[in-house]
N, C-alpha and C positions, 0 to 999 in steps of 0.2 A: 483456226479453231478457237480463237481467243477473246475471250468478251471484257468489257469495257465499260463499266457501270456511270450513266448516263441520267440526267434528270428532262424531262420525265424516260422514264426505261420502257423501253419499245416492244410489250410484250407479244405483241404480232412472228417478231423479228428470236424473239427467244422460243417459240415455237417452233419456225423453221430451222434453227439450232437445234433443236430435240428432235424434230422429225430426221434430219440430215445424218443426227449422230447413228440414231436407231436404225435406218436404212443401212448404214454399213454395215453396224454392229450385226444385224440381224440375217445379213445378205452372206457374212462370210460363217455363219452358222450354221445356218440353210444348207449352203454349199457345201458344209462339213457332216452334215446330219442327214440330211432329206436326199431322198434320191432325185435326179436332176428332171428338169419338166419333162423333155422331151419321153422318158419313159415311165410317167404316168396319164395309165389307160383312163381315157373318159375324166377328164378334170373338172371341179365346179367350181361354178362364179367364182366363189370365195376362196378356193384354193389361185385362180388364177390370178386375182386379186395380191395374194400372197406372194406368190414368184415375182408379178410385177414388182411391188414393193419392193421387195429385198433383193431385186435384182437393179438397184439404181444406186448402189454404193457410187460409182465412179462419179453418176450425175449430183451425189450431196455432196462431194467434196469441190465439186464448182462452184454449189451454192456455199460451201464454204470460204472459200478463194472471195465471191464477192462480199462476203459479211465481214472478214478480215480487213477490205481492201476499205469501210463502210467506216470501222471503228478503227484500227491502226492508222491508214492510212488518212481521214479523217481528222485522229487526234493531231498530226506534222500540219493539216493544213489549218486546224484551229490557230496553233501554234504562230505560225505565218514567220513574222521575221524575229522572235521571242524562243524561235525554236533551237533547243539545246541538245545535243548527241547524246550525253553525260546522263542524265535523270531519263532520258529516252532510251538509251541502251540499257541501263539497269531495270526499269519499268519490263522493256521486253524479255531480258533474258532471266528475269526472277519468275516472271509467268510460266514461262516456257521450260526452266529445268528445275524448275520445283518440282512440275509431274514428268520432263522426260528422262531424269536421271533416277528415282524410282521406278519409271516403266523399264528402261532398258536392266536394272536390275531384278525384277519381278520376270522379265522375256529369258535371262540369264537363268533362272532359278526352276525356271519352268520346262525350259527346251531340254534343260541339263538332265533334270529327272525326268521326264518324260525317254530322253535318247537311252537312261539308263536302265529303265522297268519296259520298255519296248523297243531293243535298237533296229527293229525290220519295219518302222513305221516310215522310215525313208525310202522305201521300198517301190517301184514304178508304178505298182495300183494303185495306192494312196497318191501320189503326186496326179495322177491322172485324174480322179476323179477329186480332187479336195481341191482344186481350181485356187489356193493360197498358198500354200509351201513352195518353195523357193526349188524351181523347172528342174535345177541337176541333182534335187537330193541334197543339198551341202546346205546343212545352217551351219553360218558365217557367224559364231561366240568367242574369237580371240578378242583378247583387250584392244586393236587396234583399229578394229571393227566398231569396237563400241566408244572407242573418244572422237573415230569419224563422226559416228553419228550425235553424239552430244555436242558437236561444235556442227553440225548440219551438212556435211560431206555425201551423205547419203542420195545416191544417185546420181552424185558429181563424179567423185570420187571413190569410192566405196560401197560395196552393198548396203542395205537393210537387215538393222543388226539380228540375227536370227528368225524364230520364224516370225514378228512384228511388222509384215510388209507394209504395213499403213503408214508406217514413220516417213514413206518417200514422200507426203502431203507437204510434211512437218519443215523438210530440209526447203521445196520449193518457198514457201512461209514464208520461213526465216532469210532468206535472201531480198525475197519482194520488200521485206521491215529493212535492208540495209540499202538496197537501190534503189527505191523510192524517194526515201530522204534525201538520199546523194543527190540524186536530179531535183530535189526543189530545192537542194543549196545550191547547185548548179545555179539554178534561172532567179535567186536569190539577188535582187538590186542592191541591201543592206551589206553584203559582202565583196569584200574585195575582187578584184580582177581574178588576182593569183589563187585567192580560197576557192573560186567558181571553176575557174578552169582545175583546183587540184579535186573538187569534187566530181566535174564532167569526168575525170580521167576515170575516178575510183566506180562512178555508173558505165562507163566503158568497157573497162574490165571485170567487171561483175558479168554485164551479159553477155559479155566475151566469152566467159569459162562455164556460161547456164549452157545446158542442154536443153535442145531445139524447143520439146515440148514445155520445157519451164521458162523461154520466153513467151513463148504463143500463150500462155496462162497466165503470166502480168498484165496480158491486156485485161483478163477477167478480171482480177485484181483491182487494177485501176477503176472498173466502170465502178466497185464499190466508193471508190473515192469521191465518184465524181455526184453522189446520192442528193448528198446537201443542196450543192449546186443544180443539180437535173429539179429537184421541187420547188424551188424558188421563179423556177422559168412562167410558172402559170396557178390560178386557184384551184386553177381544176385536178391537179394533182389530189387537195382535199377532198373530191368527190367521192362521197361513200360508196355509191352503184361502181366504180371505178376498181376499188380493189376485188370484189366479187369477178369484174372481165379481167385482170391482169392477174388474179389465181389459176381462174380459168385457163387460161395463156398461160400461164405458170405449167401448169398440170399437161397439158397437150403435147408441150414441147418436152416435158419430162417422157412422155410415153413415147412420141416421133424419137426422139436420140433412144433409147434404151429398142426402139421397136426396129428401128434399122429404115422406117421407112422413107425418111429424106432422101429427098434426090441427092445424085453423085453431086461430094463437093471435097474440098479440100478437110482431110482427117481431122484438123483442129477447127474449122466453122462450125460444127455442133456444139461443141464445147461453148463458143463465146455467144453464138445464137443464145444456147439458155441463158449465160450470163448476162446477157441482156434482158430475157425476159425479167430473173431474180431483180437484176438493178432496177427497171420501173415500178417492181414490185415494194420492194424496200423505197424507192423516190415515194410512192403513196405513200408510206409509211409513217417516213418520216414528217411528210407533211400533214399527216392528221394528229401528231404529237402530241398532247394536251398535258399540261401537270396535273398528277393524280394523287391525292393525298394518301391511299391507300390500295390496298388489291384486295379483290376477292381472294376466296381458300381456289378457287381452282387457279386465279393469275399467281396466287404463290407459286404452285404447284410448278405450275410450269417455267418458274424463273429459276426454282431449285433445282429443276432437271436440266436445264440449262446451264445452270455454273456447274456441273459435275458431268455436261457432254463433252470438255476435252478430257477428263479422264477416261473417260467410256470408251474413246476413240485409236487412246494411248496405252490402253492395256487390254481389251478383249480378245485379239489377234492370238494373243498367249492364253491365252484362260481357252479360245476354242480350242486350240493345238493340242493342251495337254489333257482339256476334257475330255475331245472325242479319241483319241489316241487311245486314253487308259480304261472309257470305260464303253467306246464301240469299234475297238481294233479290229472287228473281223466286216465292216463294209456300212452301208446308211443303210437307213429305214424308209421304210416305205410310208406316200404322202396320204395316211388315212389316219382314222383319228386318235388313234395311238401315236403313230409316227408323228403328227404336230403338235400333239401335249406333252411329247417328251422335248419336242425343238422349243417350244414357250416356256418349259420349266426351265430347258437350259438359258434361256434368254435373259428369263428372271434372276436366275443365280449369277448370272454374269454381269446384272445391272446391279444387284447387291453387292457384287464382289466391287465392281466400277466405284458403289457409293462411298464404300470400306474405305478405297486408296485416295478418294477425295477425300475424305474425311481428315486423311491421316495425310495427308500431302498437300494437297491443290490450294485448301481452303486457307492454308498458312502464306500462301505468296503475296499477298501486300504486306505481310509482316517482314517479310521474307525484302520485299522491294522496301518500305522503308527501314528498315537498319543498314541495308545496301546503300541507301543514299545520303543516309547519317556519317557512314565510315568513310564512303568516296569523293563528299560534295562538300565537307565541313574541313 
């Protein structure tokens, strides 16, 4: 979920970050508000349009997994044999609990009041049709629920702290930032015998203890790593007509995995299928890279919405939970034009509220990472 300010900045690349965010955000709204496709009579284009869209949360968070893999993984290989644990672990984990230690307390503040002014909202009908809240009915808000998941246990070890189910992304993440570098100290020539083999061990045991679907999604991972390398291979990565067929290809594949229609294959091949499409996407990308002295008002636009998409990602889960609870306890509305000016208004308010706790959190974590590296590195 995490970006990486880069010269020149790949506003291509910070688009499909806003798009990826807003598919989720938008997708577990839907689900909360709109009544589900299958029963509405006579659908038009543009409603269908609508379902697809916000029905591809799972598939953005692939394409998240390869932008991660693009600029995390990335920065270790810039790095090369210069690279340090120390200033790399702080850089990650000021990014990361700047906003997830506010969201899981905002997820706390939210479930709580909500459990207290509706406590039959855990109730079988809701769970059924809200396709997000946690299958038995139990949000999980004891304290040790929630230092699982600040230290990223979530889905290893521990639920997802309340009703926040998106935080499962967050945990796979943070793992990939730890065994990834492990295996390039591993294959590290500059290091000793003994440092490589005690890194092999700790990349061993890390995907020792991943569960199944969070190894099968480091390969996603990795292809982002491998972006710089994959456009180097040829000019024609720079071909402009080039990113129009590999959006194309982008988009296809995004409707085949979401539409079911691939032939039988193994559960996780869709998954890295697209992640491949994303990676030749981003390889163009970055091979059209040009420095730009400046941006238009709409590439502002969209770099803005871009550093404030892991907020958006890390706290909307709780803004739908307690909005449709408190103020459409009695079922969803139906998909006419009433019913989708109230799901856009709530969309809006939820991307305002997202702005708020970036404001007020997110945008401080390089300050955040350097005084962290002043107290630890000096």
């Amino acid at each position: 979920m995490t970006h990486h300010t880069s010269a020149p900045r790949l506003i291509a690349l910070d688009v499909l970050r806003v798009l990826s965010a807003w598919a989720v955000m938008l997708g577990h709204l839907r689900n909360a508000t709109l009544t589900d496709f299958a029963l509405v009579p006579a659908p038009s284009l543009m409603l269908k349009v609508l379902y697809l869209f916000t029905g591809m949360g799972h598939q953005a968070v692939i394409v998240f997994f390869v932008l991660s893999g693009y600029f995390v993984g990335g920065s270790v290989v810039r790095a090369g044999t210069r690279f340090e644990w120390v200033p790399y672990l702080i850089a990650r984990l000021a990014r990361l609990w700047t906003v997830l230690v506010p969201a899981i307390v905002l997820t706390a503040v939210c479930d709580t009041a909500l459990l207290q002014a509706n406590p039959a909202i855990m109730d079988a009908a809701h769970i059924a049709s809200w396709h997000s809240i946690p299958s038995n009915g139990t949000l999980m808000l004891g304290w040790q629920t929630a230092l699982a998941n600040i230290f990223f246990l979530q889905t290893v070890w521990a639920p997802t702290y309340g009703s926040n189910g998106p935080l499962w992304s967050l945990a796979y993440e943070a793992w990939y930032y730890v065994l990834f570098p492990a295996c390039w100290c591993a294959c590290s020539s500059s290091r000793s015998v003994g440092q490589r083999a005690g890194f092999l061990g700790l990349a061993l045991m890390l995907a020792a203890c991943m569960p199944t679907e969070m190894r099968w999604l480091f390969a996603a991972w990795l292809m982002g790593v491998t972006v710089p390398r994959l456009a180097r291979t040829s000019r024609l990565w720079a071909t402009g007509a080039l990113g129009w067929v590999l959006s194309a290809l982008l988009l296809a594949m995004l409707i085949a995995t979401k539409s079911g229609r691939l032939p039988p294959m193994h559960p996780a091949l869709p998954d890295l299928i697209l992640a491949v499409c994303v990676t030749l996407l981003c390889a163009h990308v970055h091979a059209r890279a040009k420095p730009q002295a400046a941006h238009t008002r709409l590439q502002h636009a969209w770099v803005n919405l871009s550093e404030m998409s892991f907020s958006l990602y890390l706290v909307h889960m709780p803004l739908v939970f307690i909005g449709v609870g408190l103020l459409m306890p009695q079922g969803k509305l139906e998909a006419n034009l009433q019913g989708v000016t109230t799901y856009l208004l709530g969309a809006l308010a939820i991307s305002l509220a997202a702005w708020c706790f970036w404001w007020l959190f997110e945008r401080h974590a390089p300050v955040v990472r350097k005084t962290l590296t002043q107290q630890l590195t000096t």
